[in-house]
C-alpha positions as CSV (number, residue, x, y, z in Angstrom):
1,X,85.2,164.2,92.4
2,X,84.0,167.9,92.5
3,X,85.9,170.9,92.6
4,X,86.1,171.0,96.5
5,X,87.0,167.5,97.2
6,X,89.7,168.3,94.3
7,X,91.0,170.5,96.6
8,X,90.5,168.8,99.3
9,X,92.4,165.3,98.2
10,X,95.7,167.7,97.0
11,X,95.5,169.2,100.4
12,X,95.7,165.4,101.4
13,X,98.8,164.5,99.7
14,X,101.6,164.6,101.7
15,X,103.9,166.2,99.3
16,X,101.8,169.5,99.5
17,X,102.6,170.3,103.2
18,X,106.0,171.0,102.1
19,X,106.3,171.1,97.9
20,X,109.5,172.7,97.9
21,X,111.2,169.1,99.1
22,X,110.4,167.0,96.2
23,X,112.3,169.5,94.4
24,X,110.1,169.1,91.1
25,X,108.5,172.6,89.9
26,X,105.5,173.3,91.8
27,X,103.9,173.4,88.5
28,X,105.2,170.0,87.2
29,X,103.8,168.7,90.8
30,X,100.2,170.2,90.4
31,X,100.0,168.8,87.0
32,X,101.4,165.2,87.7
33,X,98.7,165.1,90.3
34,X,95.7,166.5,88.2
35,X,96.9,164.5,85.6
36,X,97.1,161.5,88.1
37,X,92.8,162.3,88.9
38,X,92.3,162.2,86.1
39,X,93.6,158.6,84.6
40,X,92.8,157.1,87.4
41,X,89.2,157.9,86.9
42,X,88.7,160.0,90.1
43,X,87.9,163.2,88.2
44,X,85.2,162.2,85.6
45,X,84.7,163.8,82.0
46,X,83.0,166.7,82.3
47,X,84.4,167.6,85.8
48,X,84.7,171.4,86.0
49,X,88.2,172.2,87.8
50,X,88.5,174.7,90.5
51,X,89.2,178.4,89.2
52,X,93.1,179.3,89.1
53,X,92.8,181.5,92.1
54,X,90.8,179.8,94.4
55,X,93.3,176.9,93.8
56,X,96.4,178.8,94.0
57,X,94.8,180.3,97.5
58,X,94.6,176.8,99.0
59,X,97.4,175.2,97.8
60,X,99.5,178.6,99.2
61,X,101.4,178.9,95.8
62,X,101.5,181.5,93.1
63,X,98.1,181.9,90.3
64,X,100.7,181.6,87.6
65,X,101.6,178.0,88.6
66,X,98.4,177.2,88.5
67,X,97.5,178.5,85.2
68,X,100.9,177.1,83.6
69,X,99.7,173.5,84.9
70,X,95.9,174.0,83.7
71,X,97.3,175.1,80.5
72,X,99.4,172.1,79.7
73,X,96.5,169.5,81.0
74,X,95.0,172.1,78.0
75,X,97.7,171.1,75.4
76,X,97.9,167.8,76.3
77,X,94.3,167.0,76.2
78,X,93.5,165.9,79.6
79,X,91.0,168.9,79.9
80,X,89.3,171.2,77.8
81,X,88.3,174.6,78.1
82,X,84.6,176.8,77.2
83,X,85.5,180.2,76.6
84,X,85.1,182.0,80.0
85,X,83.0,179.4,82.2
86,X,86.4,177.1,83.2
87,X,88.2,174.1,82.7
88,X,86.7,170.7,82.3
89,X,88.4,167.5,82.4
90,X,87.9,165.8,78.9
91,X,86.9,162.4,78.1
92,X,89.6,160.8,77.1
93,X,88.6,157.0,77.5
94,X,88.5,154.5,74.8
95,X,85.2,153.5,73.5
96,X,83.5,150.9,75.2
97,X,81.9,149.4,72.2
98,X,85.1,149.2,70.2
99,X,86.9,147.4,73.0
100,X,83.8,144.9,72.8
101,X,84.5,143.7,69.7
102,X,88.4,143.4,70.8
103,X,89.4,140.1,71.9
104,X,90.7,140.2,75.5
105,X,94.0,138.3,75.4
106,X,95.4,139.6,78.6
107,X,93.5,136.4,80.6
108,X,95.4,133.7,78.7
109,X,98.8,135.6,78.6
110,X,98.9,136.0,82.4
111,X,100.8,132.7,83.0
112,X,103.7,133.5,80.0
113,X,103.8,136.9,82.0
114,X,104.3,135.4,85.7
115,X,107.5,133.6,84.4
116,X,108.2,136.3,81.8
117,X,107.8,140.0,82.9
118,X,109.4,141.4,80.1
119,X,107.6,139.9,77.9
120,X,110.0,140.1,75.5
121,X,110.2,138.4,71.9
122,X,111.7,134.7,71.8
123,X,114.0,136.2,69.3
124,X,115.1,138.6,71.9
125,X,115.2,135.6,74.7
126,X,117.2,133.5,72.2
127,X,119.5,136.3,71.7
128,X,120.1,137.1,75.5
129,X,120.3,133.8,76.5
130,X,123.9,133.5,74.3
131,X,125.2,137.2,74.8
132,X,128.9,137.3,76.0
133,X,128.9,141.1,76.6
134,X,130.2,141.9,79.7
135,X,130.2,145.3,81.7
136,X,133.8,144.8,82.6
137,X,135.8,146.2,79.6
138,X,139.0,147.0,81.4
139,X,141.9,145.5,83.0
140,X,143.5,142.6,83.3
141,X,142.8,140.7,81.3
142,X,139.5,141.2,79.4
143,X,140.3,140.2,75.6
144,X,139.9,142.5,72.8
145,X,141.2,145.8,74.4
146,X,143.8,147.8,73.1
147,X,146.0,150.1,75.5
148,X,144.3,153.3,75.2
149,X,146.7,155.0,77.1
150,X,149.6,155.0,74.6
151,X,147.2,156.3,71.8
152,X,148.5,159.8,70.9
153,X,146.1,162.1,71.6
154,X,148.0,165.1,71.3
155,X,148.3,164.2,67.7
156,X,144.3,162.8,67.9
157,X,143.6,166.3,69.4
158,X,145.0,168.5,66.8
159,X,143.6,167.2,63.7
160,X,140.0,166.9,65.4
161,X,140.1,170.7,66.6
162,X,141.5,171.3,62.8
163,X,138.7,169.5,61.5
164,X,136.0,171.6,64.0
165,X,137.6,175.0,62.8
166,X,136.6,174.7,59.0
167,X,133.8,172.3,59.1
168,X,131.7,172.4,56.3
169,X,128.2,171.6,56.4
170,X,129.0,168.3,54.6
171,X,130.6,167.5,57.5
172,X,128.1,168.2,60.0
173,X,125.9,166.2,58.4
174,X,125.3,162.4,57.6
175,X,127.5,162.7,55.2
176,X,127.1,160.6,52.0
177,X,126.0,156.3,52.0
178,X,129.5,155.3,51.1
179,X,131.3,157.4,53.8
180,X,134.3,160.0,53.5
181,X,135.8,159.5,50.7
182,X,139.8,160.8,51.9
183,X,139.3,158.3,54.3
184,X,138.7,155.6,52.0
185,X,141.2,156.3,50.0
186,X,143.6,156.3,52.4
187,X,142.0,153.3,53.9
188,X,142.7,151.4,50.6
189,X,146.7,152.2,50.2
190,X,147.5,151.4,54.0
191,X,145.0,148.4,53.7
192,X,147.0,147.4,50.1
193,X,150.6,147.6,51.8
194,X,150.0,146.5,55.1
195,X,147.1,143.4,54.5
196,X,147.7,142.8,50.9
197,X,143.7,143.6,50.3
198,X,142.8,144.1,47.2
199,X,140.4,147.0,46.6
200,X,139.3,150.3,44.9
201,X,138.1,153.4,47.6
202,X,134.6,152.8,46.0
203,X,134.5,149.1,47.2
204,X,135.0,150.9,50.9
205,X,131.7,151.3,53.0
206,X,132.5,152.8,56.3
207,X,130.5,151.5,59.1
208,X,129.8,152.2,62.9
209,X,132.0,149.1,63.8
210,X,132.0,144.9,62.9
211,X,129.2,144.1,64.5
212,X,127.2,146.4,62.2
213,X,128.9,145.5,59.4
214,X,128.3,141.7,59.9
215,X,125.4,142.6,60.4
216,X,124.8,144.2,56.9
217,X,125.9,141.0,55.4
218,X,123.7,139.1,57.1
219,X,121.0,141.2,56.3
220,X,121.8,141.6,52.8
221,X,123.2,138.0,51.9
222,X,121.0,135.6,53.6
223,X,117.5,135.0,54.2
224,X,116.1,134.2,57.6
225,X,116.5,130.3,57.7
226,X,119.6,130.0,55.4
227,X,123.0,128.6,56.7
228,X,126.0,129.8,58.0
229,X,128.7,128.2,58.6
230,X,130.7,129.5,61.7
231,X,134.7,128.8,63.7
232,X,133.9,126.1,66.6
233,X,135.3,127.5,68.9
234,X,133.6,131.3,67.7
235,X,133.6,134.7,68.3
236,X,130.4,135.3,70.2
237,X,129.1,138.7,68.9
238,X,129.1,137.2,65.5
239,X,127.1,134.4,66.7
240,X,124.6,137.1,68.3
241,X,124.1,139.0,65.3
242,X,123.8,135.7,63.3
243,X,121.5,134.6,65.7
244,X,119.2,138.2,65.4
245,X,119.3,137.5,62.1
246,X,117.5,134.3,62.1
247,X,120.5,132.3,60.5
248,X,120.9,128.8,61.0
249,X,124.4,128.1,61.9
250,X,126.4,125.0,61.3
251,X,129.5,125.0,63.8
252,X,133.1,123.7,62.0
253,X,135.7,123.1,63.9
254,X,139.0,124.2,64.0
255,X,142.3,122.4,64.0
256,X,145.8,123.5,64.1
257,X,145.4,125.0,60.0
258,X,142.3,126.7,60.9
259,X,138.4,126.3,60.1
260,X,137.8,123.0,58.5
261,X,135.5,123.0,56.5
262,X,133.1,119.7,55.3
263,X,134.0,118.6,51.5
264,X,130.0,117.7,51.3
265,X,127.9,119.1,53.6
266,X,124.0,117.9,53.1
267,X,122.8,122.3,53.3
268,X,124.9,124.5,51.6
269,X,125.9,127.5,53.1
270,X,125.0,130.9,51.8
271,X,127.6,132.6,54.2
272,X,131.1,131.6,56.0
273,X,132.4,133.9,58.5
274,X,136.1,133.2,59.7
275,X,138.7,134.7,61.5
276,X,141.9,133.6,59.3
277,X,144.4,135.9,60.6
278,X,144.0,135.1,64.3
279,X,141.6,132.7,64.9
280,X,139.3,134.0,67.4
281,X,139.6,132.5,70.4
282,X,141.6,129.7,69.4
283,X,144.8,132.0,67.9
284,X,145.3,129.8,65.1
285,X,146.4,131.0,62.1
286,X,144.5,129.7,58.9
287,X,147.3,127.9,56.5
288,X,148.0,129.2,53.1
289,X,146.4,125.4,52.1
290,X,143.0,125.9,54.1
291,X,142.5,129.6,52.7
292,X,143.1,127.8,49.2
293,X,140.2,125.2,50.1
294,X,138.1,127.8,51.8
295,X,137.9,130.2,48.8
296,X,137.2,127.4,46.5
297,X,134.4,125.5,48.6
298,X,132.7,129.4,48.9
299,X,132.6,129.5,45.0
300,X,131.7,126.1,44.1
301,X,128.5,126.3,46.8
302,X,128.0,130.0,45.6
303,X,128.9,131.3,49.4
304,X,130.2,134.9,50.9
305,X,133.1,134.3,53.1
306,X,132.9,137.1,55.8
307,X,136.7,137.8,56.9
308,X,137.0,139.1,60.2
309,X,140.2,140.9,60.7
310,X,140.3,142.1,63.8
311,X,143.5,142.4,65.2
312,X,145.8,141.2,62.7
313,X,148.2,143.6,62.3
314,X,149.9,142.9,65.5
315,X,152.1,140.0,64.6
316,X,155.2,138.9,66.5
317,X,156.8,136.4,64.9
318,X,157.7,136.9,60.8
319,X,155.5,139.8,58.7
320,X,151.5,140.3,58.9
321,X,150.2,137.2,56.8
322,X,148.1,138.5,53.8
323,X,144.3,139.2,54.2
324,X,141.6,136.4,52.9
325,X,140.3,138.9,50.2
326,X,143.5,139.5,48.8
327,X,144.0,135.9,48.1
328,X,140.3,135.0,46.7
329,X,140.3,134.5,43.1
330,X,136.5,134.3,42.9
331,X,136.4,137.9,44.9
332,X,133.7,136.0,47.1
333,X,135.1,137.3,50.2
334,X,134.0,140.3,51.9
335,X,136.5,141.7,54.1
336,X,135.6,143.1,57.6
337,X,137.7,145.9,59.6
338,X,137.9,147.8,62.6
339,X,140.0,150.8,64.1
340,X,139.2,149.5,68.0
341,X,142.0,147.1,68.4
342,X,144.2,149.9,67.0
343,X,143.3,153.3,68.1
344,X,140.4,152.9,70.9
345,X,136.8,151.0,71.1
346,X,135.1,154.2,71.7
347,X,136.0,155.4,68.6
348,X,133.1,153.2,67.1
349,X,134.1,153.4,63.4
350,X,134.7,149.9,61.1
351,X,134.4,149.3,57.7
352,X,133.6,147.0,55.2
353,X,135.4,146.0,51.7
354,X,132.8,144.5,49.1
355,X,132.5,143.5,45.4
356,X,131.8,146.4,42.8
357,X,128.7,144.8,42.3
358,X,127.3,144.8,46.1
359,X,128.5,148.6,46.5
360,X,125.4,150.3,45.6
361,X,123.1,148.0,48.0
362,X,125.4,147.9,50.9
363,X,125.8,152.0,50.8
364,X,122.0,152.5,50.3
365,X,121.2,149.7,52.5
366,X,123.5,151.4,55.5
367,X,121.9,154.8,55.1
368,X,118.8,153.4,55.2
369,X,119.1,151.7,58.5
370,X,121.8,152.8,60.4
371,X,122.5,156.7,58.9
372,X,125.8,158.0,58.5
373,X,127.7,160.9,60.7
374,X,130.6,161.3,62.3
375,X,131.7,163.0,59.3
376,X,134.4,165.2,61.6
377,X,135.9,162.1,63.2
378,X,136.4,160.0,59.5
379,X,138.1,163.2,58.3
380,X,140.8,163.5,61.1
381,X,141.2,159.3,60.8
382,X,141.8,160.2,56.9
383,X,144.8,162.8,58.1
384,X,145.5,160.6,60.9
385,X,146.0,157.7,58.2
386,X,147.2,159.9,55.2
387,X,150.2,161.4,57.4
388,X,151.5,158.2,58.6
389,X,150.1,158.1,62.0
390,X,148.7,155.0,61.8
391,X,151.4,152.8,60.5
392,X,153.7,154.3,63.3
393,X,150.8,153.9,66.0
394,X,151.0,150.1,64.8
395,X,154.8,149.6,64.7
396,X,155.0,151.1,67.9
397,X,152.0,149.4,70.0
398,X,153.4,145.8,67.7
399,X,156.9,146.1,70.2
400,X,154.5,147.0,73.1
401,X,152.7,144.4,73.1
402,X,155.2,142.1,72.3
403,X,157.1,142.6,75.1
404,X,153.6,142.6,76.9
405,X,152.9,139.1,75.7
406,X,156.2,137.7,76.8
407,X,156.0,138.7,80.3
408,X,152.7,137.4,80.4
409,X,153.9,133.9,78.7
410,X,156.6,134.1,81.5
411,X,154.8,134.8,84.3
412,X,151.7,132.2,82.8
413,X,154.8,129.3,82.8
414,X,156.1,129.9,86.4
415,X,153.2,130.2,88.1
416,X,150.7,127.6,86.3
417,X,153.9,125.1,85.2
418,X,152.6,122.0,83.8
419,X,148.4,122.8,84.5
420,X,148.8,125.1,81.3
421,X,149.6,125.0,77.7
422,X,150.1,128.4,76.0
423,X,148.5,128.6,72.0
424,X,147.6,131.7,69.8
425,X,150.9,133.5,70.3
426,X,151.9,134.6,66.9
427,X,149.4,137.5,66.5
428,X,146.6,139.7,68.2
429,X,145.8,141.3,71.5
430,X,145.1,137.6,73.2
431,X,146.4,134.2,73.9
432,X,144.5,131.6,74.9
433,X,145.8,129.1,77.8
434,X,144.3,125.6,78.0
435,X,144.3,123.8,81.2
436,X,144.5,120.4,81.9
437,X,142.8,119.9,85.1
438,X,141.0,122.8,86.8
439,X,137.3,123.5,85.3
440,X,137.4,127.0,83.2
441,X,134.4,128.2,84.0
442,X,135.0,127.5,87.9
443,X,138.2,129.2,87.4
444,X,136.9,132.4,85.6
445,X,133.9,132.7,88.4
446,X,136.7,132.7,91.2
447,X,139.1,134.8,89.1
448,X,136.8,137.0,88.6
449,X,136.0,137.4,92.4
450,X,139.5,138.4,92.5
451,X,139.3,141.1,90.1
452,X,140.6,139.3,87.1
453,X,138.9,138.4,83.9
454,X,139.4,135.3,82.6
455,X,137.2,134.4,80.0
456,X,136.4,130.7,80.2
457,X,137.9,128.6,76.3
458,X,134.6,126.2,76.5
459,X,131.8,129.0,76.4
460,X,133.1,129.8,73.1
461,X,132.1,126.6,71.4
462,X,128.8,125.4,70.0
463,X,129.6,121.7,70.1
464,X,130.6,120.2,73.6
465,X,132.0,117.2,71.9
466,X,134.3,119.6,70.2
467,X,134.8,122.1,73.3
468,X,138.1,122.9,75.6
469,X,138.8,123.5,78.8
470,X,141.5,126.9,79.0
471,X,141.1,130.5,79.3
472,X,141.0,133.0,77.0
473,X,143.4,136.4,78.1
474,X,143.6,139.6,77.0
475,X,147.0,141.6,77.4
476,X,146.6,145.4,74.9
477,X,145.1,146.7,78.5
478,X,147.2,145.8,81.0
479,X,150.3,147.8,81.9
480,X,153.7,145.2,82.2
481,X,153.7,146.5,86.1
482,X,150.1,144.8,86.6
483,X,150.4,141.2,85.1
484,X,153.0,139.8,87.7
485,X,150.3,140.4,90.4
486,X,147.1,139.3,87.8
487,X,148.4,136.1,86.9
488,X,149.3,135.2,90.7
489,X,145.5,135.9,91.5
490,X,144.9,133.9,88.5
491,X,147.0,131.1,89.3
492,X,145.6,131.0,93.1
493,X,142.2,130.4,91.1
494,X,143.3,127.8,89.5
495,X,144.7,126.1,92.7
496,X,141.5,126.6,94.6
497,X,139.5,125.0,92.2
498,X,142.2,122.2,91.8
499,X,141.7,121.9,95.2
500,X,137.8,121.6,95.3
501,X,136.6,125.2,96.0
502,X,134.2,126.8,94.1
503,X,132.0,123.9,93.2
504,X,128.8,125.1,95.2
């Protein structure tokens, strides 16, 4: 293509007749196009481009738009330029005779591409094909979700515009490995009085959330192919992150006592991740016997027990029950928390509670993959904590939900009667509801066409021996005036698919 049919084939695009309606800069336009010519092989290397003014003539726009998209072609190295004699496209193609010697691939990959077009990793496939993610995160009644409208943000509000007016540059920063220390340290007295953890500031490594700090441990404990023993039914953005990891996992159920755990299992586990507290889905609490047995299996087959403790510190019925790690004798469990049950998910801050001797690699280990930050938002927490905030935030959202959970028990009872049985009461921000007839996950899809989430009990399991048909419901979200009117769309979802629908 010479310099006139140049011309001539921007003339031709349609966009040219009227520029201003695409409303990209004129300049941004000319050099998408030129740019365009050029990959595409219809401007060769060598070709000399028309000179800024006869261009800017026929194109009706201004020289300086032309010169501003010939000098980034320029910069970018689409073109080159010889002193005062113009502006050549440049040859930009890959050698022929190193692509020779380059085996060409593409041919036998074309059938994994028709049925795969992302072409992603099986990892990544394996990984997707188990997510329980879900874009709803919000109303009735999606598990997990505190009631972000009774956090006090006046309060929230003060402290983080405190914080803004005398930040250092500490606090602008990353920050150091092991995270703000005031926060820590008055991470470790609540944590001491309220979950009976046992734990120096220093064992403290503040994190962006569990996920990332399960992640840590399986990055850090285990190698790709080692085993992990995992709750049947489980929480599944542990198993995600186990799976990402390359773990194998070895599903134990749980009974009424907890996780239970085989006396002599043929592979030893290097890690065992449980929810004690509130047994996630289930809502079992693990019995002072089982924690006994746990703690002693972990140190005979020289395993990390991961405690989650997600959402223990709303407990109903007699005082919080004491944290794993307190209890563990062998100080082989690693404790895992979170503010988003508490405060709000978007908060993104969790941390982790390790062993002296794992400090040092867990800190460096952090910085090194994940950063720090949010330096500003740890130091109005460590106020927020330090001034008693916190403990009246919990005291105060423990009677709210309370009361939430008994309507919701209520209205559950009258309008599902005998189809459901109501377990996991004692503690959390969920209760899970096993029916006797109707198919879960027929229920959830027709709940959810309904506007109600209702997590289906089975899809949490990894054994379909083992697995349960119920729902898994989430109250912290949902105002007292909305569950009435929730649980009769739920119950009509049940009924249907009692009654057949939903089956196609």
């Amino acid at each position: 293509m010479k310099e006139t049919p140049l011309i001539d084939w921007l003339l031709a695009r349609s966009h040219w007749s009227h520029p201003e309606r695409s409303g990209a800069p004129l300049n941004r336009q000319l050099f998408d196009d030129i740019r365009e010519a050029i990959l595409a092989g219809q401007l060769s290397p060598g070709t000399r481009l028309p000179p800024t003014r006869e261009l800017a003539r026929e194109l009706r726009i201004a020289r300086n738009t032309v010169l501003y998209a010939y000098e980034r072609l320029t910069d970018e190295g689409y073109t080159q330029t010889h002193g005062g004699s113009g502006t050549y496209v440049g040859d930009t193609a890959p050698d022929p005779a190193v692509l020779d010697r380059v085996p060409d691939l593409s041919q036998q990959d074309k059938i994994e591409q028709a049925s795969d077009a992302t072409r992603l990793s099986a990892r990544a496939r394996e990984l997707l094909a188990g997510a329980g993610a879900s874009d709803l995160q919000v109303g009735a009644f999606v598990p997990g979700i505190p009631d972000v409208r009774q956090f006090p943000r006046g309060v929230w509000q003060r402290l983080i515009t405190k914080v803004w007016k005398s930040a250092s540059q500490e606090q602008l920063g990353y920050g150091s490995r092991h995270g703000y220390r005031p926060l820590k340290r008055a991470l470790a007295e609540y944590l001491a009085l309220a979950r009976g953890v046992d734990c120096a500031p220093e064992q403290i490594v503040v994190t962006q959330g569990s996920h990332q700090a399960i992640d840590l441990c399986a990055r850090l404990l285990a190698d790709p192919g080692d085993r992990v023993w995992i709750e049947d039914p489980c929480y599944w953005g542990a198993r995600s992150v186990f799976r990402a990891a390359s773990l194998q996992m070895d599903a134990v159920p749980v009974d009424e006592h907890g996780m239970l755990p085989p006396i002599t299992p043929e592979v030893s586990p290097r890690l065992i991740f449980v929810t004690p507290s509130h047994q996630y889905p289930s809502g079992v609490v693990m019995s002072l016997a089982r924690r006994r047995l746990l703690t002693e299996l972990a140190h005979r087959h020289n395993a990390w027990i991961i405690e989650d403790d997600y959402d223990s510190e709303f407990r109903y019925h007699g005082a919080p029950l004491p944290s794993l790690q307190g209890l563990d004798p062998h100080q082989n469990t690693i404790y895992v928390g979170s503010f988003s049950k508490v405060l709000y998910p978007g908060l993104r801050l969790g941390f982790l509670i390790v062993p002296t001797a794992l400090v040092d690699a867990f800190a460096l280990a952090q910085s090194e993959l994940h950063r720090g930050g949010q330096l500003s938002v740890q130091t109005a927490l460590a106020e927020f904590i330090a001034d008693g905030h916190y403990a009246a935030h919990v005291r105060r959202m423990r009677k709210i939900y309370g009361e939430r959970q008994a309507m919701l028990t209520q209205e559950l009872r009258r309008k599902l009667g005998d189809e459901a049985e109501i377990v996991g009461t004692d503690t959390g921000l969920h209760l899970t509801v096993v029916l006797r007839h109707a198919n879960d996950q027929l229920v959830s899809r027709c709940a959810l066409a309904h506007g109600v989430v209702a997590r289906p009990l089975s899809s949490y399991y990894a054994s379909p021996l083992r697995s349960q048909n119920g729902l898994v419901l989430g109250y912290g979200g949902v105002s007292d005036q909305e569950i009435p009117a929730a649980v009769g769309k739920l119950a009509t979802a049940v009924e249907l698919v009692n009654q057949g629908f939903g089956k196609d």
